[in-house]
C-alpha positions in Angstrom: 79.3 202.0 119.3 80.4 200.5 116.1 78.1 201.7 112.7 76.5 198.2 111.3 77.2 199.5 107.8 80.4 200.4 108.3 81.3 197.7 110.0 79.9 195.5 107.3 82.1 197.2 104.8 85.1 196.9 106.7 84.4 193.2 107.6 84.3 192.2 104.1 87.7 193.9 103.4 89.3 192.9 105.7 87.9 189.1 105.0 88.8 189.8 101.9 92.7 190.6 102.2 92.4 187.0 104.6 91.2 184.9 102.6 93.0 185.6 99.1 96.4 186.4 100.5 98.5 183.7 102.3 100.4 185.4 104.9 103.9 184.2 105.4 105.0 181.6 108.0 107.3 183.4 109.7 104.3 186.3 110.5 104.2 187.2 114.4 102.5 189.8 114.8 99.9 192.0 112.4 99.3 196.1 113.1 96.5 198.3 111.6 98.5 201.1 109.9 96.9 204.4 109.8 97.1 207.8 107.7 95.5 211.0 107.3 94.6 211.1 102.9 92.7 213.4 100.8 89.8 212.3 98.6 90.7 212.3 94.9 87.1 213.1 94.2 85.9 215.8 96.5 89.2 216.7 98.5 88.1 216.0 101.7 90.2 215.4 104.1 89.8 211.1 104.8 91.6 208.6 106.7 92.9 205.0 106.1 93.5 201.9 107.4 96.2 199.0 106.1 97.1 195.9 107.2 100.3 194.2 107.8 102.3 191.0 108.7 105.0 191.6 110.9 107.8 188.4 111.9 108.3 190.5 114.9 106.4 191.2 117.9 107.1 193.2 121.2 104.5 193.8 123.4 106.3 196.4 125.6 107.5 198.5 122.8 105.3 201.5 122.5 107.3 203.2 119.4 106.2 200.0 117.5 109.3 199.3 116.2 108.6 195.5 115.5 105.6 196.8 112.8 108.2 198.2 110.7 109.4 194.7 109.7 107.1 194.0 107.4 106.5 190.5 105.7 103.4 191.2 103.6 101.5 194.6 103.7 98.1 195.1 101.7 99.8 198.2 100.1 97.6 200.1 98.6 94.7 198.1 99.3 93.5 200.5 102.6 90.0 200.8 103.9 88.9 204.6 104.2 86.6 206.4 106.5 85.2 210.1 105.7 85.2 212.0 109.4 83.6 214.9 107.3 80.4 215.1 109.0 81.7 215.2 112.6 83.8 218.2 111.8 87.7 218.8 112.9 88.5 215.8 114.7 91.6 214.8 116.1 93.9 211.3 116.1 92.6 210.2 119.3 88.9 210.1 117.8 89.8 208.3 114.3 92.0 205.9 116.1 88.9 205.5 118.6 86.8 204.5 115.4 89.4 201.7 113.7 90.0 200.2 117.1 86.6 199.8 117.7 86.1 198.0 114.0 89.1 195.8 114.5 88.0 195.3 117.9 84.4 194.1 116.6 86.4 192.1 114.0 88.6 190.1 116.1 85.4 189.3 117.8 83.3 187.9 115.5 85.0 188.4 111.8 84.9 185.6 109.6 88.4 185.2 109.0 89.6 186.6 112.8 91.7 183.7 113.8 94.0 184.6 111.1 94.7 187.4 112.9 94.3 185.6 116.5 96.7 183.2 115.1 99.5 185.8 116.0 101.2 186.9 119.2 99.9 190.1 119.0 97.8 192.7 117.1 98.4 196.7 117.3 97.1 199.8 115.8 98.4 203.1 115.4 99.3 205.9 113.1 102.3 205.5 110.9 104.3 208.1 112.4 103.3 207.7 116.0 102.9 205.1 118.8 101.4 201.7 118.7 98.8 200.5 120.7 98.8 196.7 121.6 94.9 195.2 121.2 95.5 191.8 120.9 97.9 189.6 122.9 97.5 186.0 122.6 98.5 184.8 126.1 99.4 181.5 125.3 102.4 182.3 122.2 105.8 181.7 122.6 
């Protein structure tokens, strides 16, 4: 179950990074980039989410080889969640948690046929595999 106010915060970055960047022409494909980070304020161990525009997209390749051609990235632009009160948890759980915003996003997000617009969508960690959570049916 998604948090409403999280979800609201990561709604309007996300809206954000869609509506004041124009994503290249040649974009196919967008994936949800994540990493483990430290707070600089307290230290704590956080974990971040970044977008980018890919001109290649293969649905059947689970290494996600075609996200590492990007065409526009929001860089340093990444929207953070704090796993603190929950304890250790593991990958599995924090990619749970994004999915399930980009998931609600895609849904109902202001600007989510940007992202539709695309023959495909993944998420994953940066060093490991990518999961496919969006596949338009009807692309080329």
């Amino acid at each position: 179950m998604v948090n409403t106010e999280v979800y609201e915060h990561f709604a309007a970055w996300l809206d954000a990074l869609l509506e004041n960047n124009k994503m290249p022409e040649d974009t196919m494909a967008y994936n949800f980039n994540l990493y483990e980070d430290r707070s600089e304020e307290t230290g704590e161990k956080m974990y971040c989410i970044q977008l980018i525009a890919s001109d290649r997209f293969d649905p059947d390749d689970e290494e996600g080889d075609w996200a590492c051609y990007e065409v526009w990235s929001s860089e340093e632009d990444l929207f953070s969640l704090n796993f603190s009160d929950e304890g250790e948890v593991g990958y599995e759980r924090v990619e749970e948690a994004f999915t399930e915003l980009c998931a609600e996003y895609l849904e109902k997000g202001r600007s989510s046929g940007v992202l539709r617009s695309a023959k495909g969508i993944g998420i994953g960690f940066v060093d490991g595999d990518i999961n496919i959570i969006y596949k338009a049916s009807n692309k080329e």
